[in-house]
C-alpha positions as CSV (number, residue, x, y, z in Angstrom):
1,X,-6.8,3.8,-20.5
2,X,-9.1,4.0,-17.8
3,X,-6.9,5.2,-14.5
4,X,-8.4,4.0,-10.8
5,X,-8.5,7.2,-8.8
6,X,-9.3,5.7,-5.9
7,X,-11.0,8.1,-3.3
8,X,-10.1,5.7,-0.9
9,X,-9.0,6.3,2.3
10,X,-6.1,4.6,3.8
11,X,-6.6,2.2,0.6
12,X,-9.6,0.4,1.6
13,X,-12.9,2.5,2.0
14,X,-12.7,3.9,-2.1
15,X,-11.3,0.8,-3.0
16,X,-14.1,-1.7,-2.0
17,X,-16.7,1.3,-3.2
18,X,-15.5,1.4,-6.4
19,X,-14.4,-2.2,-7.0
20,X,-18.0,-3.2,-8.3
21,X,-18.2,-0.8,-10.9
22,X,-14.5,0.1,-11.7
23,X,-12.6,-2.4,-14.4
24,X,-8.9,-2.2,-15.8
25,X,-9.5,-2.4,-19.4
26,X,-5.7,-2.0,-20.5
27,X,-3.9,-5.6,-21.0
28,X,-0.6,-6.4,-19.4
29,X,2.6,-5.8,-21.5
30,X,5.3,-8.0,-22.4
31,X,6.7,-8.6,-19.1
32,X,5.3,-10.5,-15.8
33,X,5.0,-8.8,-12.7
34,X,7.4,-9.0,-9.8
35,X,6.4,-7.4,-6.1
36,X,8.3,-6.5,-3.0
37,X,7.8,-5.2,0.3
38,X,10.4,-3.3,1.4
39,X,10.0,-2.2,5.4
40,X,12.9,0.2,6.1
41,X,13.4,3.3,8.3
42,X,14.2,6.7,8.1
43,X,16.4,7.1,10.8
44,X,17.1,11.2,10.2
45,X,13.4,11.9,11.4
46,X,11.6,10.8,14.6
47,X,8.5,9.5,14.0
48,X,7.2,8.8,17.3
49,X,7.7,10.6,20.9
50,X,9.4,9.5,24.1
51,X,6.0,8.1,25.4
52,X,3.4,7.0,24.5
53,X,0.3,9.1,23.9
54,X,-2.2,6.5,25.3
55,X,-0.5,4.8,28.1
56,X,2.1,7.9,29.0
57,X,5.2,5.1,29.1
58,X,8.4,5.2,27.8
59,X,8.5,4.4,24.2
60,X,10.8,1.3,23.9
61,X,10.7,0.5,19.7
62,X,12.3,2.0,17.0
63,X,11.2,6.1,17.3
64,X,12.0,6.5,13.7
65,X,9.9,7.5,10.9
66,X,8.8,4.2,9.4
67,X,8.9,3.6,5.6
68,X,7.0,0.6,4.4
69,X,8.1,0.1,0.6
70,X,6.1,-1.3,-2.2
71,X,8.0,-1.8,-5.3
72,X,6.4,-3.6,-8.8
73,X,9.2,-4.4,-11.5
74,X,9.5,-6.6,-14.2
75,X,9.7,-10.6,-13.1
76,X,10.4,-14.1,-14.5
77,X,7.4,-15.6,-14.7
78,X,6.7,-17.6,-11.7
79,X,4.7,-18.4,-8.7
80,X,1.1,-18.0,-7.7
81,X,-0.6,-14.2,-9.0
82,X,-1.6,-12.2,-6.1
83,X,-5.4,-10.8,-5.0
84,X,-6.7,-7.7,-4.1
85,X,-6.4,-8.8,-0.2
86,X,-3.0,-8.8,-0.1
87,X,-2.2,-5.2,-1.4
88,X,-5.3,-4.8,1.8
89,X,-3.9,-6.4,4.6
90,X,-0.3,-4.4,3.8
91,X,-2.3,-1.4,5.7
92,X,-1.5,-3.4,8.8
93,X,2.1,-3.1,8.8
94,X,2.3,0.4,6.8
95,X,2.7,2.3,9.9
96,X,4.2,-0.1,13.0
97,X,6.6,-2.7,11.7
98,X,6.2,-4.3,15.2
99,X,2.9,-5.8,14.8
100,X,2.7,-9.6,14.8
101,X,0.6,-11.3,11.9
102,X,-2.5,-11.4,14.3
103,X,-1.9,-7.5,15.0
104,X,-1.7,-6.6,11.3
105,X,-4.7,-8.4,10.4
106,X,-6.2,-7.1,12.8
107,X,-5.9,-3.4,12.4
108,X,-6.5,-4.2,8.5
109,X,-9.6,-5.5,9.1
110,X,-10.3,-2.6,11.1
111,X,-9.4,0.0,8.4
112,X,-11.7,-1.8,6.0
113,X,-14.6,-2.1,7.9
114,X,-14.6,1.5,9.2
115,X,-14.1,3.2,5.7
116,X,-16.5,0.9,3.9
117,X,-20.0,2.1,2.6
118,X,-22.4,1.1,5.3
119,X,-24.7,-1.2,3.5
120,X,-21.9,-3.2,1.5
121,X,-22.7,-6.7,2.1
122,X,-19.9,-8.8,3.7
123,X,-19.9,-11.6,0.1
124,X,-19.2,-8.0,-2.1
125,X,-15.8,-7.2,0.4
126,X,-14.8,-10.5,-0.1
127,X,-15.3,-11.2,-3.7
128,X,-13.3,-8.0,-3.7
129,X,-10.5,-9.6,-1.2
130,X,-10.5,-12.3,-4.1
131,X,-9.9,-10.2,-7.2
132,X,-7.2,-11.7,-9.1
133,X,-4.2,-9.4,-9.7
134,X,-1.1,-9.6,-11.9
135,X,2.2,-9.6,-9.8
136,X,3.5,-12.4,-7.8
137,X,4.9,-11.7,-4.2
138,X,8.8,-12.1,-4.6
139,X,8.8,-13.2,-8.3
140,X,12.4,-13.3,-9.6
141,X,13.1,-9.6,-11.4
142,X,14.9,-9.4,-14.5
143,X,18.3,-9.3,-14.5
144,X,18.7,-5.8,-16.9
145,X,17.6,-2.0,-16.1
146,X,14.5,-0.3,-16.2
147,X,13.4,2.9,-15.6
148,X,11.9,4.1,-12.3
149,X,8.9,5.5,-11.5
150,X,7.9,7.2,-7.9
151,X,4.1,6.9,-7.2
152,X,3.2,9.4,-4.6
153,X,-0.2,8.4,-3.1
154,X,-3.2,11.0,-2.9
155,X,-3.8,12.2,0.8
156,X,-3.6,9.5,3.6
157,X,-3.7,6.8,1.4
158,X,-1.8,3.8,1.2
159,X,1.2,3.1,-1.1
160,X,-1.0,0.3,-3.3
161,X,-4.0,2.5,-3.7
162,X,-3.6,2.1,-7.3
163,X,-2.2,-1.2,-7.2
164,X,-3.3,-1.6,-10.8
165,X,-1.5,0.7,-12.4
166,X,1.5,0.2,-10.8
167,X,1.2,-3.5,-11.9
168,X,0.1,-1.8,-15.7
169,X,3.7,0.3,-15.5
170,X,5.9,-3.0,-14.7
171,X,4.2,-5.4,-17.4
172,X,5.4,-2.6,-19.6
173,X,9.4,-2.4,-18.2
174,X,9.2,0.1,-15.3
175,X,10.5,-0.3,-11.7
176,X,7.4,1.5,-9.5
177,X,8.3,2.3,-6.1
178,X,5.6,3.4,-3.7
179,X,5.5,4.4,0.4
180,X,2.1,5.4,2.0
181,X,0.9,8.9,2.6
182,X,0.8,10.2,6.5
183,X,2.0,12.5,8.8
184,X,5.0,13.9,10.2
185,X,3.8,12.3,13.6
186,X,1.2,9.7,13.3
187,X,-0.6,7.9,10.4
188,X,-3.1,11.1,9.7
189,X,-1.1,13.6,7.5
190,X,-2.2,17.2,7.9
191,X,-3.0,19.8,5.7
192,X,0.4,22.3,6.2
193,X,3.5,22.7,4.7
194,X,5.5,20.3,7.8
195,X,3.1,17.7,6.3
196,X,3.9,18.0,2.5
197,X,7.6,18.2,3.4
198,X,7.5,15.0,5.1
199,X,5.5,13.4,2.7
200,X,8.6,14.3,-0.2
């Protein structure tokens, strides 16, 4: 099985690079493919400070550490299959559950465009927005229990980084769970020990 190891950071600039030339080879199992954002926080750990960093006023949203979810399981077949641009525009929301619809793809496109190989044309991103995947947004899961797996993204990366795989392991009876990679404090997790214990 040929694995994506996406280089990519925050999701999107290894993504789109390797897109063209990357393929998943291995054929779905015996099971469709449900998927679920769950946006939840950690309230034991503050995420952000009392103000704010940029305009130096009081901090007036949740302070905890934000969790953004992304679980694949086994589904009844139904719905309309996802594409590749929705695991993309998820980086929107990973890190402020605040942001309105205009926010998130907003700061999605933003992460795209700045981590994207210079001389990409515009048709290859969105052919690669368009990529058809295998789970369905909310699909029905199967009423019977599965083994979990807990995919820990590479280094600032984004939960769906290898959306593929994860959709590979539910089409074959596993529950994959997945939160994105940053920092005790902001979105950037640093190299130290503080960092890796948040990151468990």
């Amino acid at each position: 099985m040929r694995v994506v190891v996406a280089d990519f950071v925050l999701l999107l600039g290894s993504i789109a690079a390797h897109a063209e030339s990357f393929v998943f080879t291995e054929k779905p199992g015996d099971f469709a493919v449900g998927f679920k954002v769950v946006q939840q926080y950690d309230t034991t750990r503050t995420y952000l400070g009392r103000f704010d960093m940029t305009t130096g006023e009081p901090v007036t949203k949740n302070r905890a550490r934000p969790i953004q979810t992304l679980i694949w399981y086994p589904a009844t077949a139904s719905g309309h299959r996802m594409h590749y641009g929705d695991y993309l525009i998820l980086t929107g929301s990973e890190d402020d559950f605040t942001r309105d619809e205009k926010e998130i793809a907003s700061v999605a496109e933003f992460r795209l465009l700045d981590y994207l190989p210079r001389d990409m044309p515009r048709s290859a991103v969105d052919e690669i927005k368009r990529q058809p995947m295998w789970a369905t947004r909310d699909a029905t899961p199967i009423d019977r229990k599965f083994p979990v797996v807990i995919y820990a993204p590479s280094h600032n990366e984004s939960a769906a980084e290898n959306a593929e795989l994860c959709e590979y392991l539910a089409s074959h009876g596993y529950v994959v769970i997945a939160s994105p990679s940053f920092g005790a404090n902001n979105r950037w997790m640093e190299i130290g020990r503080a960092s890796c214990r948040e990151r468990v």
